[in-house]
N, C-alpha and C positions, 0 to 999 in steps of 0.2 A: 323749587326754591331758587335755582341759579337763576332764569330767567327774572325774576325780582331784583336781582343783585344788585343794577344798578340805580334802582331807584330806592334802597335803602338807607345809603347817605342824606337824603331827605325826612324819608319817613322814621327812620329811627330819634333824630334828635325833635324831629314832630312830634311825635309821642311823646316824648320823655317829658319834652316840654311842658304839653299840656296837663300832664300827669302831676307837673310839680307844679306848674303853678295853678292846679285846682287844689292843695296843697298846702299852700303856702306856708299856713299859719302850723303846720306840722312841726313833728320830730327833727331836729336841724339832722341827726346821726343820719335818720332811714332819707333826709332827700342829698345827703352826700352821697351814700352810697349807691341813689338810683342816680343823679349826676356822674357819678367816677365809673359806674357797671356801664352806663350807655356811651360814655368816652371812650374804653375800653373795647366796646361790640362794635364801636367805630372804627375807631384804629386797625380791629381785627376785619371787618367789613373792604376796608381802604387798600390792607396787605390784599386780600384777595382781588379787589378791581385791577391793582398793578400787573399782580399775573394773568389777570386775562388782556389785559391792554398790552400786554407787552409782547404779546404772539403779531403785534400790527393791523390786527385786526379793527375797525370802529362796528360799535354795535349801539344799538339804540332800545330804548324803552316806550314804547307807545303808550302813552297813559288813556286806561277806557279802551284801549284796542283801538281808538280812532290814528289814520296812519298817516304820515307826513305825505305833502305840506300841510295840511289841513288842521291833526293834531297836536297836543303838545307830546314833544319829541324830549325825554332826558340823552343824552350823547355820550357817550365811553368812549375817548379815544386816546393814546398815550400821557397826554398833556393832560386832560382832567383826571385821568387817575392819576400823575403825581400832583397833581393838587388837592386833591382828595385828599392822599395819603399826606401830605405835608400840614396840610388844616387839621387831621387827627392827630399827629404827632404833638404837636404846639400848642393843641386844645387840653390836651392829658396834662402837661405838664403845668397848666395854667388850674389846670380846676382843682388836682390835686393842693397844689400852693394856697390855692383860696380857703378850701379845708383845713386850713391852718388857723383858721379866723375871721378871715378878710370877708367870706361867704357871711359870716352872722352882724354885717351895717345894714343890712334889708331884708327883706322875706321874701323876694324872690329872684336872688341871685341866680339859683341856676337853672331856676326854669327859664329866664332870659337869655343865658350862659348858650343855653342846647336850643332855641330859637334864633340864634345869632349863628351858630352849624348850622344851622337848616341852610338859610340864607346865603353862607357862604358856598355852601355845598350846592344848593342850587343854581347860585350864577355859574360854577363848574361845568355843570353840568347841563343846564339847559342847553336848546338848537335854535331858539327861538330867541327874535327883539324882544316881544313883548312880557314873555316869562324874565328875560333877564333882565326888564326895570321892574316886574314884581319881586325879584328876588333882591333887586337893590334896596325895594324899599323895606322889604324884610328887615334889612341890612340896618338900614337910617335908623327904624323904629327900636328893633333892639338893641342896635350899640346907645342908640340916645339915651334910654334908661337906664343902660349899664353904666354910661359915662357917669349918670348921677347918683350912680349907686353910693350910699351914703354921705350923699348933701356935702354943704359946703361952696362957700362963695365963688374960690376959684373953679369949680365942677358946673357952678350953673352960669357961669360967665363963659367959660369951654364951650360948654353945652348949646346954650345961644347962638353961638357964632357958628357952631356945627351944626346945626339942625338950618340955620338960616340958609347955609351955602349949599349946605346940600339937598335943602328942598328945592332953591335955583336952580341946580342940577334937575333933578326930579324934572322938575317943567319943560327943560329944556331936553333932555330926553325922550319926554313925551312928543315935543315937536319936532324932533327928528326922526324918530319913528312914523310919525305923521304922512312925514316928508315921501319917506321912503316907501311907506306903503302906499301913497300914491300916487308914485312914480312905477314902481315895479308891481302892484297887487298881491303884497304877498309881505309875512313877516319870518317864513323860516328860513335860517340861511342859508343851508344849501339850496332854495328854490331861488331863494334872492340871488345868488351865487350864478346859477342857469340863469335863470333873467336878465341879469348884466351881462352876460355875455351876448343877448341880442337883443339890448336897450336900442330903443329909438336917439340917433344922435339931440331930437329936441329935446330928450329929456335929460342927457348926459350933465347940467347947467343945477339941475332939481336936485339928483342924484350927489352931485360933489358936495352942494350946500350940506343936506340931509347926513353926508360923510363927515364933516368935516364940524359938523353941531356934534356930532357924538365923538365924536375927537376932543371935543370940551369936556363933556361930560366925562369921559373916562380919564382926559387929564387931573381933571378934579377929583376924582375919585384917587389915582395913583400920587397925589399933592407935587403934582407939576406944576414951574414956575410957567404964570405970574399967578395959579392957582392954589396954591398949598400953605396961605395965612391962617387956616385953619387948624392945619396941624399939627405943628410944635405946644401950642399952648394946650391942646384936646386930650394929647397922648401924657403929657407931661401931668396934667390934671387930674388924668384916671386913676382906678385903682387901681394897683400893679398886676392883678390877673388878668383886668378889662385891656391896659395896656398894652400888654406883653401877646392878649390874641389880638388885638388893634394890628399886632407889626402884619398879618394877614392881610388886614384890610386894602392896604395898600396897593400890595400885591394882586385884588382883586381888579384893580383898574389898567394894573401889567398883562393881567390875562385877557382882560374885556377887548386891549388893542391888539393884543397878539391875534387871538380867537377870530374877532371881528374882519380884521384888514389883512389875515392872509386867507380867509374861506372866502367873504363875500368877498372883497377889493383886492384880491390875489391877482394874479397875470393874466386870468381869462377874462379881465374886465376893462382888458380895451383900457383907451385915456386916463379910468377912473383907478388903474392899479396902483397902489402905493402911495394911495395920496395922502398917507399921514406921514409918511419917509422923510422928509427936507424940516417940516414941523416940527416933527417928535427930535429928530439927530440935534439941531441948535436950542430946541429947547433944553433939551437934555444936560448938553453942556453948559446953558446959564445955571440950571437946577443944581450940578455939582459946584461951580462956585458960589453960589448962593449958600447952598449948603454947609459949606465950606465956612465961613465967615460964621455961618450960625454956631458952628462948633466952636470957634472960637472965642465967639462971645458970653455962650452959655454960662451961667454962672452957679447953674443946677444939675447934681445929678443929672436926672428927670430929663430934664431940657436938652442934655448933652445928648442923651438916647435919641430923644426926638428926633433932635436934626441930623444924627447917625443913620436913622432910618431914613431922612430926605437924599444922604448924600446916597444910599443903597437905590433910592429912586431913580436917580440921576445917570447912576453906573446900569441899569437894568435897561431904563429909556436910553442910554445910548446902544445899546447891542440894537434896540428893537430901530434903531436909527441907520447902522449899518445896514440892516435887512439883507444878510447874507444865513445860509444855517449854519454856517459854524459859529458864527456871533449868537443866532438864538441859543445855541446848544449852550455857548460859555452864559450867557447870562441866565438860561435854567438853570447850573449849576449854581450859579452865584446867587439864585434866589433863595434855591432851600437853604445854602449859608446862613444870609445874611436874615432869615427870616428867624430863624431858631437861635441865634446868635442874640440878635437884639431881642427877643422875645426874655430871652434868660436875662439880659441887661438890666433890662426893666423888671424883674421879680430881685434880682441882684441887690440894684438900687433900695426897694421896698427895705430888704435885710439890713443896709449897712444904714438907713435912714432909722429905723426902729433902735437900732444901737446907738446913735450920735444924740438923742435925747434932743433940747430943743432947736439944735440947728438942723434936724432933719438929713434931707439930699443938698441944701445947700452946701456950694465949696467955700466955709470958712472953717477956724476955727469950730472945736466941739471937742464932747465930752472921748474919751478914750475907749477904742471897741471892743466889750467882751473877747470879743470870737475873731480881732485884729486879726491875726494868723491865718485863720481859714479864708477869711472873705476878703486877703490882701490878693492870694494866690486866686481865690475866682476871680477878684477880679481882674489881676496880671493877666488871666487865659484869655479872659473875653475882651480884655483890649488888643491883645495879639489876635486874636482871630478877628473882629474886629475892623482893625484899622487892617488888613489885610499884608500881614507879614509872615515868613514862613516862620515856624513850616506847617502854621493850621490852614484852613481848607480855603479863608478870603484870599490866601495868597494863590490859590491854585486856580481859584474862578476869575480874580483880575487876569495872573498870567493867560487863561485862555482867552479874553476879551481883548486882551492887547495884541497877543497873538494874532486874533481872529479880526484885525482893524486892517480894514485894506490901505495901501500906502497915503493915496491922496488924503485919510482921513487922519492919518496919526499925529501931523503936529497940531492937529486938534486935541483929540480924545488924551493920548501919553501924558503929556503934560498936567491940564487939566484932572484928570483920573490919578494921578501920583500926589500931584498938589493935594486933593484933597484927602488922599490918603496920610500925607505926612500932616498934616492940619488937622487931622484923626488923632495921629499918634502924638502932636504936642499936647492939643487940649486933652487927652485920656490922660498920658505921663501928669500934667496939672493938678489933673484931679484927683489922680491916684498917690502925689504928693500933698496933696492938702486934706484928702481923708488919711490918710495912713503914716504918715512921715512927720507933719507940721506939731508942734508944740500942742499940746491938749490941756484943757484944765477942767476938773473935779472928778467927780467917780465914774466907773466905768454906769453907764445905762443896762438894767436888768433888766436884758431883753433879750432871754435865752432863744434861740434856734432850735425850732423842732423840725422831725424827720421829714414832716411833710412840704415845707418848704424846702428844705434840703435836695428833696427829691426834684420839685418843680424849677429849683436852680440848675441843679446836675443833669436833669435828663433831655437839656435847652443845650449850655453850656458844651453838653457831653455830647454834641453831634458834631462838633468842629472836628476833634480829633477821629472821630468813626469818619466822618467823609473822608480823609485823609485816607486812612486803611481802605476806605469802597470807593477811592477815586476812580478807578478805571472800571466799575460795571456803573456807575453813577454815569460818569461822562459818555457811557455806551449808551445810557437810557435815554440820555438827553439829544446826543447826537442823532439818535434814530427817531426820538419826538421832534425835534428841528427838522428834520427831512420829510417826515410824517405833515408838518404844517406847510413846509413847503410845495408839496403835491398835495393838492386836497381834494382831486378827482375820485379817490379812492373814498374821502367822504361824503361826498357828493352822489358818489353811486350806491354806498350803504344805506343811505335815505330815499333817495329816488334813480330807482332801477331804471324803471320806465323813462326817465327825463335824458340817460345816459345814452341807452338804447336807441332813443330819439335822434338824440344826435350825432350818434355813428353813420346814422343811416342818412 
């Protein structure tokens, strides 16, 4: 069974999937509880990939027993199991919330729910180009149905303009790949990885193009500026389960560059090393003012989220900008944050929107909140953790990021990074005066709070303060996953013995 291990984060939320949406029209009880049982055997699936990746070991799955480069290759190495492990944690919290209701606008919520884990789980995971634009489109296909999950004008306006840009994507993916296979003959990356290192200078012209297209595509993915038109409106549109695992998605496009341009365009690749470095660092920084402004302007719950999770873009692409590993390591931290954080925000928002009757998540006036009390104080935590202030764990991830900015960088990043930190905490303070402070008029909205969203708030919400208590084996994990991608001879030799041996000799 161990030897499976790794390729279960695929095949479990596979199953389940197809299991519910052959299904559909079923018992809603019996496809909760095979939704919530398979989030669950994930999560517990996720804890165990950590412990084995955390010995430093990379180990791989050969699927069919055909063996790299040849086959598809799933990859275990520090970095996918905390992604693993961080996609279940966030997934649980979301599906339990939807079990509240939000699951019964369609008949097949969660079989799409645990096809959208596959997907993410398999960009993870895969070793392979070409697996990881089939696992994108995994991605496209069932977030796009989730985005529509019970209809409605602004979901199918989202939805358009998401499926549009990101099938642009998709294309242009395709022809980088293209590119690359033939230039180098080859799609796995550590072959690709050995190849570059004894690229023909003619082709080095091919090779950067071919780089530098999927540098698109994964900025689009991560809603990098001038890329991420799509995303405020998309997230803000969903339904707050869809949303709140959305804050993932992002993420996906953080890992696509990390992954990508330190294995294959790492330092053994001559000319073509780091060629997303100078790109990703000033984009980064427009992303956080951009960002920035959109918080400010937001006028929505919902929307505030959004571009909360642009400005967490901004702060993540600049570590991957420094390209130093104590910068990767601060922005690993700052992701499991900032990811769990806003994911709760977004099931948060749902809560206090169900209570304000017809003003919804808009910040204006509205009705007075049942459950005022409780969802003032969630939400007082989630703007402190948040907008990054101690002493919850955003302030611990910026301090290591700011820390980890080398001098020539910092009257860049400091400023920029602080600004939109305090541009966080004005528009939050706003809104948390205008839902909870401002003048109210007629009955409170009877829209009692049940345990199950309770839980899917809390068990989001409630990792700011646990990181805090696990700061120091968290930032051990990260630190040793940053060193780990910075040397990636070690995974390079886990895949191909024979390519290593090769060239010792």
């Amino acid at each position: 069974m161990m030897q499976h291990l790794v390729i279960l984060p695929i095949v479990l939320p596979l199953v389940a999937g197809v299991v519910l949406l052959r299904s559909r029209q079923g018992n809603t009880h019996h496809k909760r509880v095979i939704g919530v049982s398979a989030t669950v055997a994930l999560l517990a699936v996720a804890i165990a990939l950590v412990i084995k990746a955390s010995s430093g070991e990379v180990t791989y799955y050969a699927v069919g027993d055909w063996q790299p480069p040849f086959g598809i290759v799933m990859v275990l190495d520090r970095l996918s199991a905390l992604m693993i492990l961080l996609t279940a944690i966030l997934a649980l919290g979301c599906v339990v919330f939807a079990c509240a209701g939000d699951d019964e606008q369609g008949s097949n919520f969660h079989g799409l729910f645990q096809l959208q884990l596959m997907g993410i789980n398999g960009a993870f995971l895969t070793g392979d180009l070409f697996n990881l634009f089939v696992f994108f489109e995994v991605l496209l296909l069932a977030s796009y149905a989730l985005l529509m999950h019970g209809g409605g004008k602004a979901r199918i306006q989202a939805g358009v303009h998401y499926v549009v840009l990101n099938l642009a994507g998709s294309s242009l993916f395709l022809i980088a790949v293209g590119v690359l296979y033939g230039a180098t003959g080859t799609l796995n990356m550590a072959d690709m990885a050995v190849r570059l290192s004894e690229l023909n200078p003619e082709r080095a012209g091919l090779v950067s193009a071919g780089a530098l297209l999927l540098l698109v595509v994964f900025g689009l993915k991560a809603a990098i500026l001038p890329l991420y038109f799509w995303m405020p409106r998309a997230y803000a549109a969903a339904p707050a389960p869809v949303a709140a695992l959305f804050a993932i998605m992002t993420k996906v496009g953080i890992y696509a560059i990390l992954r990508v341009y330190h294995l294959v365009f790492g330092d053994h690749a001559g000319p073509l090393a780091a060629l997303e470095q100078p790109w990703v660092w000033w984009l980064s920084l427009a992303t956080l003012v951009v960002a920035a402004i959109g918080v400010l302007a937001a006028r929505d719950l919902r929307l505030l989220v959004a571009y909360l999770v642009l400005v967490s873009v901004g702060t993540l692409l600049a570590g991957i900008g420094i390209h130093t590993p104590q910068a990767i390591s601060a922005l690993l931290f700052y992701l499991v944050h900032t990811t769990l954080v806003t994911g709760g925000l977004f099931l948060l928002a749902e809560l206090i929107g169900l209570q304000r009757g017809k003003a919804n998540t808009r910040l204006v006036k509205g009705r007075p909140l049942q459950n005022g009390g409780l969802l003032a104080s969630l939400f007082f935590l989630s703007a402190v953790a948040v907008a990054g202030l101690p002493p919850l764990s955003g302030a611990i991830g910026k301090a290591l990021l700011l820390d980890a900015t080398p001098a020539d960088h910092q009257p860049w990043l400091w400023p920029i990074l602080l600004g939109a930190g305090l541009c966080s905490l004005v528009a939050l303070s706003r809104a948390g005066s205008t839902l909870f402070w401002r003048s109210h008029e007629g009955e409170p909205n009877r829209a009692p709070l049940t345990r199950r969203q309770l839980f899917g708030v809390s068990w989001l919400l409630g990792a700011s303060p646990l990181l805090v208590i696990l700061a120091g084996p968290v930032s051990d994990y990260t630190q040793a996953t940053a060193e780990q991608l910075a040397s990636p001879d070690p995974h390079i030799q886990a895949l191909l013995p024979e390519a290593v041996a090769g060239g010792d000799t």
